[in-house]
TIRO-805034 format. One record per residue (C-alpha): z, y, x; residue number from 1; residue in three letters. Coordinates in steps of 0.25 Angstrom, whole numbers, padded with zeros to 4 digits, always signed. Each point is the difference from the previous one (the first is absolute). Layout:
# residues N
{{Z; Y; X}; NUM; "ALA"};
...
# end
This chain:
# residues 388
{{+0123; +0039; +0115}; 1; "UNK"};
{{-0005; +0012; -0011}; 2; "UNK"};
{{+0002; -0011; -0011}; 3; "UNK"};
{{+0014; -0005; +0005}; 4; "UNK"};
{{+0004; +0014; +0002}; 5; "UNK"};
{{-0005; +0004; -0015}; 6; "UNK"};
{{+0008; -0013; -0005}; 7; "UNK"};
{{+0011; +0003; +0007}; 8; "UNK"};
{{+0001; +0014; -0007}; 9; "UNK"};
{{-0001; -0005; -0013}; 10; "UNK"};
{{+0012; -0009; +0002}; 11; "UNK"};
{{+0009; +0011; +0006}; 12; "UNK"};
{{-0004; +0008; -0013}; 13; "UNK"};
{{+0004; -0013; -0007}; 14; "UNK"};
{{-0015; -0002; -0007}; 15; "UNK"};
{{-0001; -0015; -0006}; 16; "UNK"};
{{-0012; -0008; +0001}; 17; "UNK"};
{{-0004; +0004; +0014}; 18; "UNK"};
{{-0014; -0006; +0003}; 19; "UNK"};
{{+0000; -0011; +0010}; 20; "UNK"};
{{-0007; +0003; +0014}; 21; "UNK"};
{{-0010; -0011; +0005}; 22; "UNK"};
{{-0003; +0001; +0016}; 23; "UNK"};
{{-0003; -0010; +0011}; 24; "UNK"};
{{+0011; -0006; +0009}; 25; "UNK"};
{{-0003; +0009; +0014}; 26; "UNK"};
{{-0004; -0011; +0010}; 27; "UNK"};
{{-0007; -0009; -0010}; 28; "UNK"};
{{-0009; +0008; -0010}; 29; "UNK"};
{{+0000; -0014; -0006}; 30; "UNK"};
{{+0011; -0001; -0006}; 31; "UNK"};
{{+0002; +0009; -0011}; 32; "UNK"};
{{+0015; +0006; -0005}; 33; "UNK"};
{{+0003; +0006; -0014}; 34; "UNK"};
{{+0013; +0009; +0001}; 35; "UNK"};
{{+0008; +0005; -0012}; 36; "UNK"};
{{+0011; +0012; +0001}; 37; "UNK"};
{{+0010; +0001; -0010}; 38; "UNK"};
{{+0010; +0013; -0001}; 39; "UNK"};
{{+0014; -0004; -0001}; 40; "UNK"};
{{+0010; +0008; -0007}; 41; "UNK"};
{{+0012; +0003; +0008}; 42; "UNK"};
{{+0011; +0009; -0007}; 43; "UNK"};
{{-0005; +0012; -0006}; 44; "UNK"};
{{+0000; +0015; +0002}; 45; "UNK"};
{{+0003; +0007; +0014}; 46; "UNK"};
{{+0006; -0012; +0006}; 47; "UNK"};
{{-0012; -0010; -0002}; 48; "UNK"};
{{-0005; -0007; +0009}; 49; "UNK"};
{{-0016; -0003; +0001}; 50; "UNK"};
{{-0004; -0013; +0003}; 51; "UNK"};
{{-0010; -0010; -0004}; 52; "UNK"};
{{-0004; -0014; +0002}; 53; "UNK"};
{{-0013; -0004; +0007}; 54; "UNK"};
{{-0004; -0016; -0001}; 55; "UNK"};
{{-0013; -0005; +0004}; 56; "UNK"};
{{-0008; -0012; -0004}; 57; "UNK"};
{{-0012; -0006; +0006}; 58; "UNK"};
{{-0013; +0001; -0008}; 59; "UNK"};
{{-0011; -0007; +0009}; 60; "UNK"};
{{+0000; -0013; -0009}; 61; "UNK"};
{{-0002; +0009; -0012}; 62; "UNK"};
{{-0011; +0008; +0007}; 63; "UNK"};
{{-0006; -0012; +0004}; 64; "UNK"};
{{-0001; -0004; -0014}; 65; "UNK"};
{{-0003; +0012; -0006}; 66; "UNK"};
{{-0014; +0000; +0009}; 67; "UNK"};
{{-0004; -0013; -0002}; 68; "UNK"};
{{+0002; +0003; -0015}; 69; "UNK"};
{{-0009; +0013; -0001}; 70; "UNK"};
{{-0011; -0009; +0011}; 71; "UNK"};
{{+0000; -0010; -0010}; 72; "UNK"};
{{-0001; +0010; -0011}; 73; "UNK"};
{{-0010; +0006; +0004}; 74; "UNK"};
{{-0010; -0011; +0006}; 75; "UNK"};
{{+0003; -0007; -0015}; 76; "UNK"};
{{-0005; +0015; -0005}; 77; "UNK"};
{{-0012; +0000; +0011}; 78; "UNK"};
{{-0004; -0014; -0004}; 79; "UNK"};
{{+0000; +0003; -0016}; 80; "UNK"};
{{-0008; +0012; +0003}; 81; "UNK"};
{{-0010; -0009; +0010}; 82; "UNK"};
{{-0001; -0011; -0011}; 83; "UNK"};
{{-0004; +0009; -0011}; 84; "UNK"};
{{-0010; +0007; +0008}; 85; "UNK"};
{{-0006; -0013; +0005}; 86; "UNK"};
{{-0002; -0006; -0014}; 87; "UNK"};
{{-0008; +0011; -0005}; 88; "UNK"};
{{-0007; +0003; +0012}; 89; "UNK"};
{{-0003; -0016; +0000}; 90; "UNK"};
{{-0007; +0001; -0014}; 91; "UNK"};
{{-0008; +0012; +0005}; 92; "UNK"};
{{-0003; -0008; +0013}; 93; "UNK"};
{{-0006; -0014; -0009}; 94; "UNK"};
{{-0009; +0008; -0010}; 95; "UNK"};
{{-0006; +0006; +0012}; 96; "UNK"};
{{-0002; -0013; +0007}; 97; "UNK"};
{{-0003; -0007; -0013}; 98; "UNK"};
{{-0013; +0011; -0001}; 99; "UNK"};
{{-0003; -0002; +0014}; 100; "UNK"};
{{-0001; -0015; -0002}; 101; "UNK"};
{{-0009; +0003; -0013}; 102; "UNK"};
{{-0011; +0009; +0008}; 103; "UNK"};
{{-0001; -0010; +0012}; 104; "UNK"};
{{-0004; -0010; -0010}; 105; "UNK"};
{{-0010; +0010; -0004}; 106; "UNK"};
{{-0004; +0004; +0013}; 107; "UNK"};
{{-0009; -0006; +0011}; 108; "UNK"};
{{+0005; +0000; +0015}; 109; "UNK"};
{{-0012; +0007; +0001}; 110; "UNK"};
{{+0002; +0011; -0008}; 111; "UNK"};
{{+0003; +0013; +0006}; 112; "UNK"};
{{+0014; +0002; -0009}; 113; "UNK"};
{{+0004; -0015; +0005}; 114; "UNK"};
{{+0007; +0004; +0012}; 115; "UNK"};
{{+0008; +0013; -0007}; 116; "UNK"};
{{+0005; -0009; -0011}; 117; "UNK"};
{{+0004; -0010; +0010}; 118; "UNK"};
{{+0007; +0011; +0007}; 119; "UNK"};
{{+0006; +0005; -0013}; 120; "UNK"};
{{+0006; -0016; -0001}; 121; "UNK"};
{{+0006; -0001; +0015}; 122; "UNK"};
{{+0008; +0013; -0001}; 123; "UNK"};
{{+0006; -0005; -0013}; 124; "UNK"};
{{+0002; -0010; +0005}; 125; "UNK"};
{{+0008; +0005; +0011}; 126; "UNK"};
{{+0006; +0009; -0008}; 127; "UNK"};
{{+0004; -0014; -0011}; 128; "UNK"};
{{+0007; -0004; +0012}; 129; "UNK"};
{{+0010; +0014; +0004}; 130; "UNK"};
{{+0003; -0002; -0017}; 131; "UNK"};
{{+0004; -0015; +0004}; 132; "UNK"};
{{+0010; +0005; +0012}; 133; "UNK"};
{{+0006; +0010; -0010}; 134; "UNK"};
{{+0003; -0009; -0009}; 135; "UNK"};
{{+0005; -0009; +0009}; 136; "UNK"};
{{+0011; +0010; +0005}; 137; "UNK"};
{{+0003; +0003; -0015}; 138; "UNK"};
{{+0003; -0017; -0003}; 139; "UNK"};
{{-0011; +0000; -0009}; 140; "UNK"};
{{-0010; -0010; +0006}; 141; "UNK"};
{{+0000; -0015; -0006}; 142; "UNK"};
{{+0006; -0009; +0010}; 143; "UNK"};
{{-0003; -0015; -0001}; 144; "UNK"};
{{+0011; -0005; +0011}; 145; "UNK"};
{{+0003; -0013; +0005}; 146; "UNK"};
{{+0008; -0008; +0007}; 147; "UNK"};
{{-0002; +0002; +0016}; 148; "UNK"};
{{+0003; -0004; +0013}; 149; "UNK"};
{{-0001; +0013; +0008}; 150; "UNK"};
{{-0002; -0008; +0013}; 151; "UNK"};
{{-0012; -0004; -0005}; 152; "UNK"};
{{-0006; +0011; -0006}; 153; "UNK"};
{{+0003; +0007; +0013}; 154; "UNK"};
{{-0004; -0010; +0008}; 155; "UNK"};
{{-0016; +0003; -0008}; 156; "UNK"};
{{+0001; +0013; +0000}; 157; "UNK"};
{{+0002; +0001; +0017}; 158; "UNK"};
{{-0014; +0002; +0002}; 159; "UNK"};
{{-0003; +0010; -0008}; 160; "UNK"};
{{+0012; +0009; +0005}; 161; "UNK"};
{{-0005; -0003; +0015}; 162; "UNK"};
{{-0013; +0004; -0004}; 163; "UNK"};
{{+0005; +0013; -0006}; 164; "UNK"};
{{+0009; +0005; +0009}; 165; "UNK"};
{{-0010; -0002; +0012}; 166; "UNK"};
{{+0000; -0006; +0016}; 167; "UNK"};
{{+0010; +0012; +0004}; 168; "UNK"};
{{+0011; -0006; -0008}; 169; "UNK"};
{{+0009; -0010; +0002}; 170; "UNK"};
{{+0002; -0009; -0013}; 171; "UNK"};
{{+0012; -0009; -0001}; 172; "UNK"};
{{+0004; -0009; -0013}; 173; "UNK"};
{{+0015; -0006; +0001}; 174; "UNK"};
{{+0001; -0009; -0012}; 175; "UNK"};
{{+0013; -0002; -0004}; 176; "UNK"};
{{+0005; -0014; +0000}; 177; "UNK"};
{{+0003; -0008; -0016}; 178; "UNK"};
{{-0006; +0012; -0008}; 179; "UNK"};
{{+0004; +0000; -0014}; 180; "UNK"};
{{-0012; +0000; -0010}; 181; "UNK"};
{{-0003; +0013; -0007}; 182; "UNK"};
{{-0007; +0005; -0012}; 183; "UNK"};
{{-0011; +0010; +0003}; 184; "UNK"};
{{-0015; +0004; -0003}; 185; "UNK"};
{{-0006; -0005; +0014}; 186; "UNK"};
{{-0010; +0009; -0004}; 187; "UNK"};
{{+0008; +0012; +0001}; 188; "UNK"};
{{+0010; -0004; +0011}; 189; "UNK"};
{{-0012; -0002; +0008}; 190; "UNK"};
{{-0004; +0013; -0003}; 191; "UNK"};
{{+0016; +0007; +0005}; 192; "UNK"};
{{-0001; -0007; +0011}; 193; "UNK"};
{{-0014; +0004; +0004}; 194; "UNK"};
{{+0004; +0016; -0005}; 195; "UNK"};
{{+0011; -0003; +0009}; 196; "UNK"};
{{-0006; -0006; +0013}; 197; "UNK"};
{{-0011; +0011; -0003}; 198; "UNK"};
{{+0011; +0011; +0000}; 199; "UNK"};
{{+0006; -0005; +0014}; 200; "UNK"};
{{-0014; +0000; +0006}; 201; "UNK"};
{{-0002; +0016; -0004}; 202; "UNK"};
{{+0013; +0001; +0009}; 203; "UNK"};
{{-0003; -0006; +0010}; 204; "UNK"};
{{-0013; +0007; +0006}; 205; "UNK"};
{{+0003; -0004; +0014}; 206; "UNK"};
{{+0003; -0015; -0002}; 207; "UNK"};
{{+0013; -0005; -0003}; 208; "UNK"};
{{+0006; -0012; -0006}; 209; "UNK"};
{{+0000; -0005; -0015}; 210; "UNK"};
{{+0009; -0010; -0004}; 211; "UNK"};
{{+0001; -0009; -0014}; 212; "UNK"};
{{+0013; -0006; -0002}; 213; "UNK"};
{{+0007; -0008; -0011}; 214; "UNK"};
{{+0014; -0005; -0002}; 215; "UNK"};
{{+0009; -0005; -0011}; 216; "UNK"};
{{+0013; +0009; -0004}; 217; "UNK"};
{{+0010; -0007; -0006}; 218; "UNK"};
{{+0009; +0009; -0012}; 219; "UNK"};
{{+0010; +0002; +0010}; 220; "UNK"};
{{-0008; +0006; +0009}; 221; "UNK"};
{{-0006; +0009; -0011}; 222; "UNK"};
{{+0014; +0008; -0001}; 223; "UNK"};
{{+0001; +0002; +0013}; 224; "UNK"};
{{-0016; +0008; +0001}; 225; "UNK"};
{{+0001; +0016; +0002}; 226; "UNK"};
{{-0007; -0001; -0016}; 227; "UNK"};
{{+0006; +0006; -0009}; 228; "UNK"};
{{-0010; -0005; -0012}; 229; "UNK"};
{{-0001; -0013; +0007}; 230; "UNK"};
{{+0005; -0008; -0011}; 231; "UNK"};
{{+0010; -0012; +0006}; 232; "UNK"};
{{-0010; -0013; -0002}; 233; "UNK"};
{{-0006; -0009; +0010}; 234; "UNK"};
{{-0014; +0007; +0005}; 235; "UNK"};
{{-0011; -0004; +0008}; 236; "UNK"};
{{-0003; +0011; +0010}; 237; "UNK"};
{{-0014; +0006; +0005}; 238; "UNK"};
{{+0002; +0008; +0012}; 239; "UNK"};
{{-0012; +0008; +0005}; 240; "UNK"};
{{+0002; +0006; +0014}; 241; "UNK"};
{{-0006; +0011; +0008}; 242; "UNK"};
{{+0003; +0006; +0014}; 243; "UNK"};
{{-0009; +0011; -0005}; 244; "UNK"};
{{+0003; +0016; -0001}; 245; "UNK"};
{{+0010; -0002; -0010}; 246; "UNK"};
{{+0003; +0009; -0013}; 247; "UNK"};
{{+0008; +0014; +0000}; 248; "UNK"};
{{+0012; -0003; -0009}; 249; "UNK"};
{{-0006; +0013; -0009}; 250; "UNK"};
{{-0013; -0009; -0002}; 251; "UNK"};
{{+0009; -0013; -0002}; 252; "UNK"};
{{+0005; +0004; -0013}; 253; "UNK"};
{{-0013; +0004; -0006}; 254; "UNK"};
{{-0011; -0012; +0006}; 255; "UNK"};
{{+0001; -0009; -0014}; 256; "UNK"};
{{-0003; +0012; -0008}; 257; "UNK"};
{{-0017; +0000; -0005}; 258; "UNK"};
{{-0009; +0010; +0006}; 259; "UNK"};
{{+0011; +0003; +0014}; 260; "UNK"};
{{-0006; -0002; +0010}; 261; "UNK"};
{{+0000; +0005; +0016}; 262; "UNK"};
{{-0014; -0003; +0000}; 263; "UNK"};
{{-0012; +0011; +0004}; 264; "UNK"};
{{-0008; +0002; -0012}; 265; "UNK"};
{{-0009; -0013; -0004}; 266; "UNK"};
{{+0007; -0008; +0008}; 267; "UNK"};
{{+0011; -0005; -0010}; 268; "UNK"};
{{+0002; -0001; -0016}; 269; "UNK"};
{{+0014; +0001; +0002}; 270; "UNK"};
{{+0001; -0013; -0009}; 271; "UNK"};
{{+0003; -0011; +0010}; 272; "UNK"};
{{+0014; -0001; +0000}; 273; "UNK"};
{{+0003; +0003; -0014}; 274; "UNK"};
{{-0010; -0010; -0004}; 275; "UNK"};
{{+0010; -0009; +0009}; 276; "UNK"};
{{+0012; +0005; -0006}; 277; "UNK"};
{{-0006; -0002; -0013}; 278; "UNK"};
{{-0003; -0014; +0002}; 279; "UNK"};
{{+0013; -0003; +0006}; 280; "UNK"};
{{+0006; +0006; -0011}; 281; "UNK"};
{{-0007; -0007; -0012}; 282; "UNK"};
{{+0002; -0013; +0007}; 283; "UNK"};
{{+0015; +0000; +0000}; 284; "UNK"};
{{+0001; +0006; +0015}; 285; "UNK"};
{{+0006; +0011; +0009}; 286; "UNK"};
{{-0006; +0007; +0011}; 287; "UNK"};
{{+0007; +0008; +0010}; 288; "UNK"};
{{-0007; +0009; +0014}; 289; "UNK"};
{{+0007; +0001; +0013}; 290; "UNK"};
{{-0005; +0008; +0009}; 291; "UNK"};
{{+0002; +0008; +0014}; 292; "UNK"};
{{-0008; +0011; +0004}; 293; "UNK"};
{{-0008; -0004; +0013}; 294; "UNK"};
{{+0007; -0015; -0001}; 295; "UNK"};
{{-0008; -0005; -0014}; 296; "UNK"};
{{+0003; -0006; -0012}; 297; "UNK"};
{{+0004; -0010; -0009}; 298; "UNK"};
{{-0001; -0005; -0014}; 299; "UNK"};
{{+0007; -0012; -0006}; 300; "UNK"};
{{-0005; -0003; -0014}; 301; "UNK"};
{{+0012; -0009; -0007}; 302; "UNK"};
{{-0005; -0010; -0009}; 303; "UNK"};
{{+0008; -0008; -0009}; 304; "UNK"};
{{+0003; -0015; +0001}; 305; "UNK"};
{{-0008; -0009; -0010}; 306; "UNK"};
{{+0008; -0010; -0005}; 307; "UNK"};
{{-0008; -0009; -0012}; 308; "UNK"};
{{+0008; -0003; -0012}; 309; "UNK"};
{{+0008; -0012; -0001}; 310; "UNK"};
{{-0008; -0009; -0013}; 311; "UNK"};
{{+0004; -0010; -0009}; 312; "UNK"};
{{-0006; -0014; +0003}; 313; "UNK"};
{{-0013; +0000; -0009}; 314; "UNK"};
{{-0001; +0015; -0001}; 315; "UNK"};
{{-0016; +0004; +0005}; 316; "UNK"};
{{+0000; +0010; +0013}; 317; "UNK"};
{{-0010; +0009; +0003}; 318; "UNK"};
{{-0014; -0005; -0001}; 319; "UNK"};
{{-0009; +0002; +0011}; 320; "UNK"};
{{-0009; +0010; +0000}; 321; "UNK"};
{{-0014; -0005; -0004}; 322; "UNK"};
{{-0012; +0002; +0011}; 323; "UNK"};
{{-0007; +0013; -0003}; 324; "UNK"};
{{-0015; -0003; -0004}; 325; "UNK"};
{{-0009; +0007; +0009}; 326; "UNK"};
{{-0010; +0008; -0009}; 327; "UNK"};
{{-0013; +0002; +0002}; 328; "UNK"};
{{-0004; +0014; +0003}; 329; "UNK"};
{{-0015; -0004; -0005}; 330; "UNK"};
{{+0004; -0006; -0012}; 331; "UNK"};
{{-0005; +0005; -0013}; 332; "UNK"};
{{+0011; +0008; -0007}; 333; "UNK"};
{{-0008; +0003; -0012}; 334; "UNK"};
{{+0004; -0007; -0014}; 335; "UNK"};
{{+0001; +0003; -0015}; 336; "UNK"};
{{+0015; -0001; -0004}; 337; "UNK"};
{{+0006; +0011; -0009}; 338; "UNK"};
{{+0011; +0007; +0010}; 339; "UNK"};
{{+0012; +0008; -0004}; 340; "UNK"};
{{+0002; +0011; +0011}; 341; "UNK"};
{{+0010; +0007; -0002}; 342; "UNK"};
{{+0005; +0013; +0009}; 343; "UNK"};
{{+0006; +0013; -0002}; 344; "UNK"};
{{-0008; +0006; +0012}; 345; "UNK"};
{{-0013; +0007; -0006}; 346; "UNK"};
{{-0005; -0002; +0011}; 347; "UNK"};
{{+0002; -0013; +0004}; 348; "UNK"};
{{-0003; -0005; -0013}; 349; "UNK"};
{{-0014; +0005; -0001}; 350; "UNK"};
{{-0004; -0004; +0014}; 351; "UNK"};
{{+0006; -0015; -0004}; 352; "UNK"};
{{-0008; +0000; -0012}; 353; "UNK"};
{{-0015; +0004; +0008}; 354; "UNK"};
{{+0004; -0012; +0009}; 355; "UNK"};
{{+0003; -0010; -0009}; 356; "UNK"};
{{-0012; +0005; -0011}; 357; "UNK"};
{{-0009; +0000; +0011}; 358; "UNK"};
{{+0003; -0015; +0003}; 359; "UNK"};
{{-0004; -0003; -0016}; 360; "UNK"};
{{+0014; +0000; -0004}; 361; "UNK"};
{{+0005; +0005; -0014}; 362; "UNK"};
{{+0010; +0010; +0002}; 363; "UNK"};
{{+0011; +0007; -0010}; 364; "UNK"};
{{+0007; +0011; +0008}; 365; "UNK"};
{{+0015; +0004; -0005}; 366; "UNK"};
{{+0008; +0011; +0006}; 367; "UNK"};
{{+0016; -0006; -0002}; 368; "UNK"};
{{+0006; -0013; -0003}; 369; "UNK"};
{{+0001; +0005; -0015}; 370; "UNK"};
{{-0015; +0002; -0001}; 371; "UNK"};
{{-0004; -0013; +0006}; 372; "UNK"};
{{+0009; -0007; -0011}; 373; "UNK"};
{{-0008; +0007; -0010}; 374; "UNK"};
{{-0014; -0004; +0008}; 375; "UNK"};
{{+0006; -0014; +0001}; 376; "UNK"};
{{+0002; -0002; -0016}; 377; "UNK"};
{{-0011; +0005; -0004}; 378; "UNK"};
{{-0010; -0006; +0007}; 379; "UNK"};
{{+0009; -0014; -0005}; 380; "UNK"};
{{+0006; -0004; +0012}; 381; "UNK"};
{{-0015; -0003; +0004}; 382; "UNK"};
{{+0005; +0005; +0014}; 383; "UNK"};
{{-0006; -0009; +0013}; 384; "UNK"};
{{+0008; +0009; +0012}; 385; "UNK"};
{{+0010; +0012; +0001}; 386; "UNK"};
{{-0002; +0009; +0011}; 387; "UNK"};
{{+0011; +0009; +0004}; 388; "UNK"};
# end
């Protein structure tokens, strides 16, 4: 009222460019009205009358757009800032495992330093692994994805879930009928699922039910979804739901940002869910949450329809991967080869170059791409292996 009263006495003192009042529509605070007042000139001196005209336009689309913008704003900015900070911590994280690796070699189990420097290795380790889940979330990881039938990749993976979310829990796994194949890591789609099913069963201290399901949406029935950044395409859907405590609609906006978490203190990284948004995202995917406090909640993860290329007749296809060879983790590493190893991380680099010296090899270090060239030509090429 103060704002329309204000606006309505500049109009009758005939002010132009009144500034526009934005309000809720009373009854529905989800509808959101933008309301302009103009002053209109009517005769002049004593006689005038004052008047003005009022029209209002409704804004809730706009809003709607306007938040989903400034969300994706800011989880791009969190992500960069989760990237960069994972890539360096990474470098620190592999000179000190690297050194670690290099004093077990040097040490007996029976000597009484043994188990600390195994200990200082395990809690790199873990920390190797927080490092990973942030770079998940900030689409850095390398993904090697292929094409899939989620049916059976859910299908493998029902153990494991009934295992995790333990005897008090109800698992259920509808597959949908005809699946369209997709392209993903199975890797790390195993790994949302798991963070998923994992999330559910946090909720659900008392029992409940969990249910998998999967189904095929056709482009049609992607413009018709409550998504706004739901791009129209055919999909196949993941749907992960819960009858646990549900989430508070002040928490729902906030759950695939790193580090949030409603968890007590050591009991969760806060990385779980933006590690899965991550990963949906890198993959080509959307994930949305649906939840009702005291009902539970629901996350369906969109993923796009593969559909191979159409090729000429004669024209070679993808080959198939060859079988990995299974090393042998006894076998002798040593060798005499002259190595290139080249790494701008000082410390990373000296720690490479004990390892690979200590194994007899002849190593010439460079710091950048620009002194590895000069390495390369002077020694004449005489080069048997580039590491980098």
């Amino acid at each position: 009222r103060p704002a329309f009263a204000a606006a309505f006495e500049k109009a009758r003192q005939r002010q132009a460019d009144i500034e526009p009042i934005d309000t809720l529509l009373p009854g529905n605070e989800e509808r959101h009205m933008r309301f302009y007042v103009n002053a209109v000139a009517d005769g002049t001196g004593e006689g005038a009358e004052e008047s003005a005209i009022v029209y209002a336009v409704e804004t809730t689309e706009q809003k709607a757009l306007e938040g989903q913008m400034a969300q994706s704003q800011k989880m791009q900015a969190v992500g960069q800032l989760a990237g960069g900070i994972a890539h360096d911590f990474n470098n620190v994280l592999t000179a000190i495992i690297m050194a670690s690796d290099l004093l077990l070699t040097n040490h007996r189990p029976s000597d009484p330093s043994f188990p600390d420097i195994m200990n200082i290795k395990q809690n790199a380790n873990r920390a190797a692994s927080l490092v990973r889940q942030l770079l998940a979330f900030s689409r850095k990881q390398t993904l090697r994805p292929e094409v899939l039938n989620l049916t059976d990749v859910l299908a493998d993976l029902r153990m494991l879930l009934a295992r995790l979310v333990g005897n008090d829990i109800k698992l259920k796994v509808d597959h949908g009928r005809d699946l369209w194949p997709v392209k993903v890591d199975i890797g790390q789609f195993e790994q949302v699922v798991v963070n998923l099913a994992v999330n559910a069963r946090d909720a659900m201290p008392n029992g409940g039910e969990l249910t998998v399901r999967t189904r095929n949406v056709t482009t049609e029935e992607s413009k018709s979804l409550p998504y706004r950044e739901l791009a129209p395409a055919d999909y196949v859907v993941v749907e992960v739901e819960d009858t646990g405590s549900g989430i508070a609609p002040e928490v729902l906006k906030k759950i695939f940002e790193p580090f949030f978490t409603t968890k007590e203190v050591g009991k969760g990284t806060g990385l779980g869910l933006s590690m899965v948004y991550g990963i949906i995202k890198q993959t080509g995917g959307f994930i949305f949450c649906e939840s009702e406090v005291g009902k539970g909640s629901v996350f369906r993860i969109f993923l796009p329809r593969y559909i191979a290329e159409a090729r000429t007749a004669g024209e070679p296809g993808e080959a198939p991967a060859a079988p990995a060879k299974i090393v042998d983790a006894a076998k002798d590493l040593s060798g005499s080869a002259t190595v290139l190893l080249v790494e701008d991380e000082d410390a990373v680099r000296m720690g490479g170059m004990r390892a690979l010296t200590s194994r007899g090899y002849t190593v010439h270090e460079a710091s950048s791409g620009v002194e590895a060239l000069e390495i390369f030509e002077a020694l004449g090429g005489k080069v048997d292996i580039v590491v980098s």
